[in-house]
BADO-907701 format. One record per atom (N, C-alpha, C): atom name; x, y, z; residue in three letters. Coordinates in Angstrom, 2 decimals. Example, Ala and Ser with C-alpha at 12.3 -4.5 7.8 and 13.67 -1.06 7.14 Angstrom:
<tordrens>
+------+---------+---------+---------+------+
! name !       u !       v !       w ! resn !
+------+---------+---------+---------+------+
!    N !   13.19 !   -5.69 !    7.80 !  ALA !
!   CA !   12.30 !   -4.50 !    7.80 !  ALA !
!    C !   13.20 !   -3.30 !    7.80 !  ALA !
!    N !   12.85 !   -2.25 !    7.08 !  SER !
!   CA !   13.67 !   -1.06 !    7.14 !  SER !
!    C !   12.90 !    0.03 !    7.87 !  SER !
+------+---------+---------+---------+------+
</tordrens>
This chain:
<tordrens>
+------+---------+---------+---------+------+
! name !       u !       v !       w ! resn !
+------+---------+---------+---------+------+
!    N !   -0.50 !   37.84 !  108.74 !  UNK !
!   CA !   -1.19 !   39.04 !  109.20 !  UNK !
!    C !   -2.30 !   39.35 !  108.19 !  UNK !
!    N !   -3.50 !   39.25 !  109.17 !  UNK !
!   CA !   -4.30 !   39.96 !  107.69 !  UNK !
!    C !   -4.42 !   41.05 !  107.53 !  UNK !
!    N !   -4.97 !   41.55 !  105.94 !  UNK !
!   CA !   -4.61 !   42.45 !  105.37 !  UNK !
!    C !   -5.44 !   43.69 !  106.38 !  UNK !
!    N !   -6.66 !   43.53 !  106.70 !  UNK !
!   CA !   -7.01 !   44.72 !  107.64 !  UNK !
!    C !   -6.25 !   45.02 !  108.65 !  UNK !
!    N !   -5.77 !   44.23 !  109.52 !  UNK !
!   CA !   -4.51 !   44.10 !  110.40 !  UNK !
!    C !   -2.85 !   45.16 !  109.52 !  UNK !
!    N !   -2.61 !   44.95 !  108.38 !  UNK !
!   CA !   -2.00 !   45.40 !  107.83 !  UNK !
!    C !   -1.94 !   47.01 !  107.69 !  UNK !
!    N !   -2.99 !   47.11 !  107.33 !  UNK !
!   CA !   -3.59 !   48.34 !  106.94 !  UNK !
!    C !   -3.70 !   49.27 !  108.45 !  UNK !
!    N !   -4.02 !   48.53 !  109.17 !  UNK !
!   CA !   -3.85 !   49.53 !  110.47 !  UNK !
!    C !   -2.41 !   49.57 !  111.27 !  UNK !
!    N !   -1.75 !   48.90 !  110.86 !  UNK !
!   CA !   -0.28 !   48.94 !  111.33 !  UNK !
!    C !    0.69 !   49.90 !  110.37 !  UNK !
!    N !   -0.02 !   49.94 !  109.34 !  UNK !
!   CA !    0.32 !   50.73 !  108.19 !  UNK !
!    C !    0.13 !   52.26 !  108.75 !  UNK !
!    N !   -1.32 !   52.62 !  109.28 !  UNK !
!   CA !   -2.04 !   54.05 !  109.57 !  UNK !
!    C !   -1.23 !   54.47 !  110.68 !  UNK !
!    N !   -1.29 !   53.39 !  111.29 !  UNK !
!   CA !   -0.52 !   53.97 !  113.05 !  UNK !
!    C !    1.12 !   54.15 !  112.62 !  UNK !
!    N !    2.00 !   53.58 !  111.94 !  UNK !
!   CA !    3.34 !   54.08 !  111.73 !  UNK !
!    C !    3.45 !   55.09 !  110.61 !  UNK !
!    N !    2.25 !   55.88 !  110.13 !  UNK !
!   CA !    2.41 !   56.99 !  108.89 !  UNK !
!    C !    2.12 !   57.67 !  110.27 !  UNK !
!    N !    1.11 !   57.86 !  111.38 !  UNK !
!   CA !    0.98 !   58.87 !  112.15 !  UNK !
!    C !    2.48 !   58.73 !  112.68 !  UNK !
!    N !    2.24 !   58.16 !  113.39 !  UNK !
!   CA !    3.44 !   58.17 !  114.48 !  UNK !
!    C !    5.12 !   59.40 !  113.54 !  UNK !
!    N !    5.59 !   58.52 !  112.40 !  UNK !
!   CA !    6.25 !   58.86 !  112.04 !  UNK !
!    C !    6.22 !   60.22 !  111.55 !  UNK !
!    N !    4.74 !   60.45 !  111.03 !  UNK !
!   CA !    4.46 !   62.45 !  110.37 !  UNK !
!    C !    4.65 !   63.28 !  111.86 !  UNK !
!    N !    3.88 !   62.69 !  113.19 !  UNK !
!   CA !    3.63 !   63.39 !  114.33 !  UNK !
!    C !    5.10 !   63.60 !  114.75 !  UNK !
!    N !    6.44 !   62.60 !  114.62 !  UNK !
!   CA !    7.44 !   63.21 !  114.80 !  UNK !
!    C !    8.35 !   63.59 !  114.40 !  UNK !
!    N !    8.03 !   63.94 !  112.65 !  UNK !
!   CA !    8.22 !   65.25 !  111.69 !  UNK !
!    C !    7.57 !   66.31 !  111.93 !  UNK !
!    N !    6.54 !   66.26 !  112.22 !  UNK !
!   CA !    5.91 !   67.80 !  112.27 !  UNK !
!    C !    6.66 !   68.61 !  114.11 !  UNK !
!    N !    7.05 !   67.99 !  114.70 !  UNK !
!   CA !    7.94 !   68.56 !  115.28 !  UNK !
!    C !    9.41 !   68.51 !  115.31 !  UNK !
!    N !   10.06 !   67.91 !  114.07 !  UNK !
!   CA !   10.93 !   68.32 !  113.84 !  UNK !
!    C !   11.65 !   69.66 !  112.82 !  UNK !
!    N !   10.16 !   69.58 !  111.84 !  UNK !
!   CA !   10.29 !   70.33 !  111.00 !  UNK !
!    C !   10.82 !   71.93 !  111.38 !  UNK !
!    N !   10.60 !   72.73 !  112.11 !  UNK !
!   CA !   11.15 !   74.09 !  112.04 !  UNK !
!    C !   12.74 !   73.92 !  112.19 !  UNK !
!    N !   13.48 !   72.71 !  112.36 !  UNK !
!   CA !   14.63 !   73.35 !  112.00 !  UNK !
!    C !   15.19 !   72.66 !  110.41 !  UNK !
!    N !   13.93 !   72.18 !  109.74 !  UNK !
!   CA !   14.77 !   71.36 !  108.78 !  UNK !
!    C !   15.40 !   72.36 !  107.68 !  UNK !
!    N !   15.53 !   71.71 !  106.79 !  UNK !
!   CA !   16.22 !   72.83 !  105.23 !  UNK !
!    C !   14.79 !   72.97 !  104.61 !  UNK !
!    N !   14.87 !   73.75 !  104.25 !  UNK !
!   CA !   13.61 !   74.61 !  103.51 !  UNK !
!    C !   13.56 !   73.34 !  102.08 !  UNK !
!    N !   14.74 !   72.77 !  101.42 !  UNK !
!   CA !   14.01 !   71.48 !  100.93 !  UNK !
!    C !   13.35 !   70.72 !  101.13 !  UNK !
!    N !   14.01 !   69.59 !  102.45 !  UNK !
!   CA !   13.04 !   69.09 !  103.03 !  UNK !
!    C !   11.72 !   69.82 !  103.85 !  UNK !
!    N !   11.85 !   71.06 !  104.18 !  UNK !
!   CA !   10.15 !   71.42 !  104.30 !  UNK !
!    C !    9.16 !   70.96 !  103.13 !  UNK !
!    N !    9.42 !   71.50 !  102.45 !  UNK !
!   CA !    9.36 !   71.03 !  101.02 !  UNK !
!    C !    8.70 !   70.08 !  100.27 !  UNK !
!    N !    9.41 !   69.11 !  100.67 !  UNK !
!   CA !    9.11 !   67.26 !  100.21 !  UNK !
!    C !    8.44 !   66.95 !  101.29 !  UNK !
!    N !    8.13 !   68.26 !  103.19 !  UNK !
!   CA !    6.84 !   67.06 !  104.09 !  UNK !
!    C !    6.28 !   67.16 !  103.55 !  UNK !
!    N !    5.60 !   68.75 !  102.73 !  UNK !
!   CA !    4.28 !   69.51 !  102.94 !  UNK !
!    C !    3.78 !   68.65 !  101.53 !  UNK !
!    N !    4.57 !   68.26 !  100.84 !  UNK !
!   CA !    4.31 !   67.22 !   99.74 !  UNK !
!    C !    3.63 !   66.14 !  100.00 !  UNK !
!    N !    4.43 !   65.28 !  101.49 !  UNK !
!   CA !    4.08 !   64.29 !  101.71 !  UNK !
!    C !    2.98 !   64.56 !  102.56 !  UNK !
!    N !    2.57 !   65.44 !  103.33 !  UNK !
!   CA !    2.03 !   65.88 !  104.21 !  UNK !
!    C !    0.37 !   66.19 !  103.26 !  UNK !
!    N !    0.35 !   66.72 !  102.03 !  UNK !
!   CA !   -1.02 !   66.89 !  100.98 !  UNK !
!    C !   -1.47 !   65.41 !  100.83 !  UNK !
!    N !   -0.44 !   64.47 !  100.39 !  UNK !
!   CA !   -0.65 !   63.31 !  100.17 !  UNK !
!    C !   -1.49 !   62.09 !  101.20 !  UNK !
!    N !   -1.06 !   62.57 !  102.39 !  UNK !
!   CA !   -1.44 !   62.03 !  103.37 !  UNK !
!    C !   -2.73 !   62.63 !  104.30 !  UNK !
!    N !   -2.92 !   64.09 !  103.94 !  UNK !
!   CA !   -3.93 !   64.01 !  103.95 !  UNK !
!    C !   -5.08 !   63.89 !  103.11 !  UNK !
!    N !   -4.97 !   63.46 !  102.10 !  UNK !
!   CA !   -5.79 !   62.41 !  101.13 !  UNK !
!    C !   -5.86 !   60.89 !  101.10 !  UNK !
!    N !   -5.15 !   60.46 !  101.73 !  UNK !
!   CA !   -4.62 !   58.97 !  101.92 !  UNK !
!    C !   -5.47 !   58.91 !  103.00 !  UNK !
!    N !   -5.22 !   59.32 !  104.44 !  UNK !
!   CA !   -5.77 !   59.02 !  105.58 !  UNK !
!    C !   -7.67 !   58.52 !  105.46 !  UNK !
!    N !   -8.14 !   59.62 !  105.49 !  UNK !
!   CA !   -9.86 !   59.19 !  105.29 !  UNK !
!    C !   -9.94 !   57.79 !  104.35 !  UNK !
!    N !   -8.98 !   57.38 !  103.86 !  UNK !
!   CA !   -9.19 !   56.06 !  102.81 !  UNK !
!    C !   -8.50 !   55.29 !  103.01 !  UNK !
!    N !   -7.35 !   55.40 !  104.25 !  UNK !
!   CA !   -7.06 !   54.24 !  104.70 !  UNK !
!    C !   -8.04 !   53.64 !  105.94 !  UNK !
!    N !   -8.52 !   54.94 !  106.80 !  UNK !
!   CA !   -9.03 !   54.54 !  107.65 !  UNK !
!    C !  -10.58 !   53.74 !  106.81 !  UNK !
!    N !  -11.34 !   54.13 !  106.45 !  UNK !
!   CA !  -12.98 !   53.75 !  105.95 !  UNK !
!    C !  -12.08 !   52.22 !  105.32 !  UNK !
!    N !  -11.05 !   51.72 !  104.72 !  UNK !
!   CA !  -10.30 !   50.61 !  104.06 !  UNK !
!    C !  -10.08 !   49.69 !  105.30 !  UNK !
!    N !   -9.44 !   49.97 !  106.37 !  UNK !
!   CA !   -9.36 !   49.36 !  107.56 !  UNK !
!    C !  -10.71 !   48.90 !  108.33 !  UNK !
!    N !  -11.21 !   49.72 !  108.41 !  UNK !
!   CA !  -12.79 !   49.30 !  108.77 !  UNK !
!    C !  -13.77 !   48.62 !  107.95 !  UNK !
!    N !  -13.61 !   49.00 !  106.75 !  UNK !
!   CA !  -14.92 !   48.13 !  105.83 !  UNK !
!    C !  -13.69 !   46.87 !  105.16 !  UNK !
!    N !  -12.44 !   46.14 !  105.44 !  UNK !
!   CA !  -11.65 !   45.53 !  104.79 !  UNK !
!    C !  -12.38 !   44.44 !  104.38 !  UNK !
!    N !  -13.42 !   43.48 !  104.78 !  UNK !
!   CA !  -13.80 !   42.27 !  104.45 !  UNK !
!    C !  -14.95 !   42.53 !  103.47 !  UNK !
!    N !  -15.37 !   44.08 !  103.41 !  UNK !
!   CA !  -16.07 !   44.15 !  102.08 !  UNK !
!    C !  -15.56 !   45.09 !  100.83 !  UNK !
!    N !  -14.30 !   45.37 !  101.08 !  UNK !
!   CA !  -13.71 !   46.50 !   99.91 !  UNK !
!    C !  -12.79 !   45.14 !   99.38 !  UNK !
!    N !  -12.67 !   45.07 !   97.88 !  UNK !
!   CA !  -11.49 !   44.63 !   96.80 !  UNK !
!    C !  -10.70 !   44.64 !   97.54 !  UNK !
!    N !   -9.70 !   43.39 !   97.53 !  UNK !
!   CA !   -7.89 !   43.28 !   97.98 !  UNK !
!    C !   -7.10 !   44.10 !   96.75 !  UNK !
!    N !   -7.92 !   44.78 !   95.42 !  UNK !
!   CA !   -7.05 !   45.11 !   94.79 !  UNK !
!    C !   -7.24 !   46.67 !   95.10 !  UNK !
!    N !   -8.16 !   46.60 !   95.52 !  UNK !
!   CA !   -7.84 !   48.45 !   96.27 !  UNK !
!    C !   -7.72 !   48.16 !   97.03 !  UNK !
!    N !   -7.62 !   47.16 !   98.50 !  UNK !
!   CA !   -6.77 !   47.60 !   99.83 !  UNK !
!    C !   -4.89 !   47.90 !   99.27 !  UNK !
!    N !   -4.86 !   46.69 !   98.27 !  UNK !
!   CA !   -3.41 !   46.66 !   97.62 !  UNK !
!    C !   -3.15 !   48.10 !   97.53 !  UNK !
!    N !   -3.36 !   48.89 !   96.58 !  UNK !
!   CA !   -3.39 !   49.90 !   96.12 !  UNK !
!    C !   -3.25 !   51.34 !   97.45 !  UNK !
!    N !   -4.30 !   51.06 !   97.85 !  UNK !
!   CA !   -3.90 !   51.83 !   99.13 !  UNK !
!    C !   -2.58 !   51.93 !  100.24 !  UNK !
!    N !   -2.34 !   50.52 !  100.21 !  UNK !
!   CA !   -1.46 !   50.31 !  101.45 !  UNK !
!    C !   -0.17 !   50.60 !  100.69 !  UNK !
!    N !   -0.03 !   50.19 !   99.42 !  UNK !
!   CA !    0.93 !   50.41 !   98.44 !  UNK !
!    C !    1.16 !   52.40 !   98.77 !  UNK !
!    N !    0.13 !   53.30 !   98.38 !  UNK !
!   CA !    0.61 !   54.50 !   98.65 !  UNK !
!    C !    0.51 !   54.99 !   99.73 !  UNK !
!    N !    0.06 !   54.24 !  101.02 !  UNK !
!   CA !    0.51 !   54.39 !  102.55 !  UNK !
!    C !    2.10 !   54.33 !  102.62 !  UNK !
!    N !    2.67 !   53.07 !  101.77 !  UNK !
!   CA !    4.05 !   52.71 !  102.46 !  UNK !
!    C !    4.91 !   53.90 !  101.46 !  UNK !
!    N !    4.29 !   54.16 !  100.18 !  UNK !
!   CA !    5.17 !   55.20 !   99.77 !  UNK !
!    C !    5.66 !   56.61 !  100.21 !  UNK !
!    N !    4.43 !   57.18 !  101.11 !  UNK !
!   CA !    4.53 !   57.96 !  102.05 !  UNK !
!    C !    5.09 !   57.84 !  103.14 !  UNK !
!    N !    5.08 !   56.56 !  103.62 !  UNK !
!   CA !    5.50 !   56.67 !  104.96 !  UNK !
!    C !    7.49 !   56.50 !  104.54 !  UNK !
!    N !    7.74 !   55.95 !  103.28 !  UNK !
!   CA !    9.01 !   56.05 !  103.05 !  UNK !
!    C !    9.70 !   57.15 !  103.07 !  UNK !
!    N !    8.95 !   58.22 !  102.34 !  UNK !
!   CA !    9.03 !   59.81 !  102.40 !  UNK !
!    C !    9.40 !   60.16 !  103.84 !  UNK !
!    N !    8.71 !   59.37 !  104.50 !  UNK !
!   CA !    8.51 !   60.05 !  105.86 !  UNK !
!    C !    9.93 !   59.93 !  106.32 !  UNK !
!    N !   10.30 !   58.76 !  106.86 !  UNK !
!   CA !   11.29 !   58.22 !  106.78 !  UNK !
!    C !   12.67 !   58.60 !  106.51 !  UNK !
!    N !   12.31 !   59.20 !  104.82 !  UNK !
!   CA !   13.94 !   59.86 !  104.19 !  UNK !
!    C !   13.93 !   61.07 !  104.85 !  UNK !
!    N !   12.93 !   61.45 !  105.07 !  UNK !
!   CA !   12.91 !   63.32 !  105.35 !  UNK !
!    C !   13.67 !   62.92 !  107.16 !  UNK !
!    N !   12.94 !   62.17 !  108.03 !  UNK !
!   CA !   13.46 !   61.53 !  109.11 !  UNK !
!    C !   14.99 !   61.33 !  109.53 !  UNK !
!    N !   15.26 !   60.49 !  108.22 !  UNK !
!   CA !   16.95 !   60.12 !  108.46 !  UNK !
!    C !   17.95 !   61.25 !  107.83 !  UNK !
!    N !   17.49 !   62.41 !  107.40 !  UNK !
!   CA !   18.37 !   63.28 !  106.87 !  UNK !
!    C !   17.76 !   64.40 !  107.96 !  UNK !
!    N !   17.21 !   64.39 !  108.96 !  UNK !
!   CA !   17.43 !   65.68 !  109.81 !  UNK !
!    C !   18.08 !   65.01 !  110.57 !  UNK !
!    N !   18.93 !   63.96 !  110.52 !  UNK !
!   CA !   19.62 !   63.50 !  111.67 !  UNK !
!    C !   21.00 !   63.64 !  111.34 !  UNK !
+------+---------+---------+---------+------+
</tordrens>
């Protein structure tokens, strides 16, 4: 898979997964509110730079796509834990 390919499979499962936290969130524990709105600052700083990274990939550094996709997946792990503990 190449890495631009990556990077957008990356963007589409941080949405997907925040879009169905942010409607889970009003009944979570006020912790996990907590740790989205965390992940939720993060990501919206991440987004504008994954997307312009996905689109310009064959002229941006593999060591900043690295870097990026690296704190895409750390977020989207967040996403994830907050995910499997409202269940």
């Amino acid at each position: 898979m190449a890495l631009d390919d990556k990077l957008e499979s990356l963007l589409s499962d941080l949405k997907q997964y925040r879009d169905e936290l942010r409607v889970q969130m009003h009944l979570a524990k006020a912790e996990l509110r907590d740790e989205f709105e965390d992940l939720e600052r993060q990501w919206e700083k991440l987004q504008p730079r994954l997307e312009k990274a996905a689109e310009d990939a064959a002229e941006t550094g593999k060591e900043a796509l690295d870097a990026l996709e690296k704190a895409g997946k750390a977020i989207l792990d967040g996403f994830r834990r907050i995910r499997d503990d409202l269940k």
